[in-house]
C-alpha positions as a Markdown table, in Angstrom:
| # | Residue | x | y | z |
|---|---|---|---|---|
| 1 | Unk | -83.9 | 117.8 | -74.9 |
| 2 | Unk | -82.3 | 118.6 | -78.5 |
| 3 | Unk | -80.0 | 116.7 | -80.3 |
| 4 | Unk | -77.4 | 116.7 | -83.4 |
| 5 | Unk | -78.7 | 115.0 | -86.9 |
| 6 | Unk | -75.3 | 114.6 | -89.1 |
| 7 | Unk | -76.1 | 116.3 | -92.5 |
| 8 | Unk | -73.2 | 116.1 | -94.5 |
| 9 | Unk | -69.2 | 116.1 | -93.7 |
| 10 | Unk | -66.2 | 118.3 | -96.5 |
| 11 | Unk | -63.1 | 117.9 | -96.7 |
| 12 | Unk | -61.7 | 121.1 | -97.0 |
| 13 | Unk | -58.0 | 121.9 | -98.1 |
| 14 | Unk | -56.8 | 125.6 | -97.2 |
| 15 | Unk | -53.6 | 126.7 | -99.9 |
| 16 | Unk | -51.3 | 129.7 | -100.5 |
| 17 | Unk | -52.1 | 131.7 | -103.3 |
| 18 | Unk | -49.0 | 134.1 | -103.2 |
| 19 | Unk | -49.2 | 137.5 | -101.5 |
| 20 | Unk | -51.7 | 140.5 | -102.5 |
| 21 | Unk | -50.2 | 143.9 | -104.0 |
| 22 | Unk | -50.8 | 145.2 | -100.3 |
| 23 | Unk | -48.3 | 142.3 | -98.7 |
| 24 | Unk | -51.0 | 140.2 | -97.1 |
| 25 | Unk | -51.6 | 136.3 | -97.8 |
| 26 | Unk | -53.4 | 135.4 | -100.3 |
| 27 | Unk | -55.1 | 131.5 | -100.1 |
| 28 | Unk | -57.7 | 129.7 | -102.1 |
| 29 | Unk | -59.5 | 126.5 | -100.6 |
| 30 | Unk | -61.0 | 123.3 | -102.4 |
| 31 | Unk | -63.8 | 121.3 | -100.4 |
| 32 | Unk | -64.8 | 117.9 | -101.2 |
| 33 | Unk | -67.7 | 116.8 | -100.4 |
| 34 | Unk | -69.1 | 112.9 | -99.6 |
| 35 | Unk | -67.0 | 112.3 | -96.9 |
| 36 | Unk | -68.3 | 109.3 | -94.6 |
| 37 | Unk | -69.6 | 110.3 | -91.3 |
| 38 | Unk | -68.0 | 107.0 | -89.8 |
| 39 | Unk | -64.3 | 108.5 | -91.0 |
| 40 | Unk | -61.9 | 108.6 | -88.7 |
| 41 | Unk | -59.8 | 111.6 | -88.3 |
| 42 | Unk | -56.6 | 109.8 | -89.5 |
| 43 | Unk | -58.7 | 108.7 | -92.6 |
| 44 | Unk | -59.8 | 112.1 | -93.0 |
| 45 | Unk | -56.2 | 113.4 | -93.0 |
| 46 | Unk | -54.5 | 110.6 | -94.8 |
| 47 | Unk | -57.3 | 111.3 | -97.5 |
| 48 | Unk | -56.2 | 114.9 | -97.6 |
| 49 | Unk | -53.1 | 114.8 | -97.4 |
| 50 | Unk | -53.4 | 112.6 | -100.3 |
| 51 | Unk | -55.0 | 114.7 | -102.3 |
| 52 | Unk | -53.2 | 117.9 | -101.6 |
| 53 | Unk | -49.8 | 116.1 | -102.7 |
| 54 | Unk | -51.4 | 116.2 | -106.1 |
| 55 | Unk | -51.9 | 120.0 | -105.9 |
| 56 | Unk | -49.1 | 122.9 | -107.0 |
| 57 | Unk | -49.6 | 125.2 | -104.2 |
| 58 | Unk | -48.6 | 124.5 | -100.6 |
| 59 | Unk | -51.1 | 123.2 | -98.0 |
| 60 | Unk | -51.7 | 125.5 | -95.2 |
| 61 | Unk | -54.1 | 123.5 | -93.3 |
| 62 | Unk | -57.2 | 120.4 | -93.7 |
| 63 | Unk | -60.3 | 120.8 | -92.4 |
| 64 | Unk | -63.8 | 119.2 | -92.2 |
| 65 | Unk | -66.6 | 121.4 | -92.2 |
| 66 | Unk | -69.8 | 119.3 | -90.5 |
| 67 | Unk | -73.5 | 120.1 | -91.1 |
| 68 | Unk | -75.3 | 119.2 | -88.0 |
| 69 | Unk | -79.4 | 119.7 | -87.8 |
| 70 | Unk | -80.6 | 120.4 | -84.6 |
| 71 | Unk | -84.3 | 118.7 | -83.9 |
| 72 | Unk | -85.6 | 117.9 | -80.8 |
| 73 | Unk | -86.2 | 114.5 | -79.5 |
């Protein structure tokens, strides 16, 4: 039987970054790594959210990106 390992958790915030010459979005995305794997996801977001206030371009979304290991037991 296999199993997840946790490897590391991001914090990833998605922004706008204006529109291309051919009309489509444009976004850029900042990642923070180090977030605790015993985070909620309201910590997660209120951490985000947090940090994207500081930020001149609008948020489109906050993710977490998880690095999992699988290993077999």
């Amino acid at each position: 039987m296999a199993q997840f390992n946790d490897i590391t958790r991001k914090l990833v915030i998605l922004m706008d970054d204006g529109i291309s010459v051919s009309g489509t979005q444009k976004t850029k995305s900042r990642t923070y790594s180090g977030v605790s794997e015993e985070a909620s996801a309201e910590d997660v977001l209120k951490a985000g959210k947090a940090i994207a206030s500081l930020m001149e371009n609008d948020v489109i979304n906050i993710f977490v990106n998880d690095k999992n290991e699988v290993v077999e037991q």
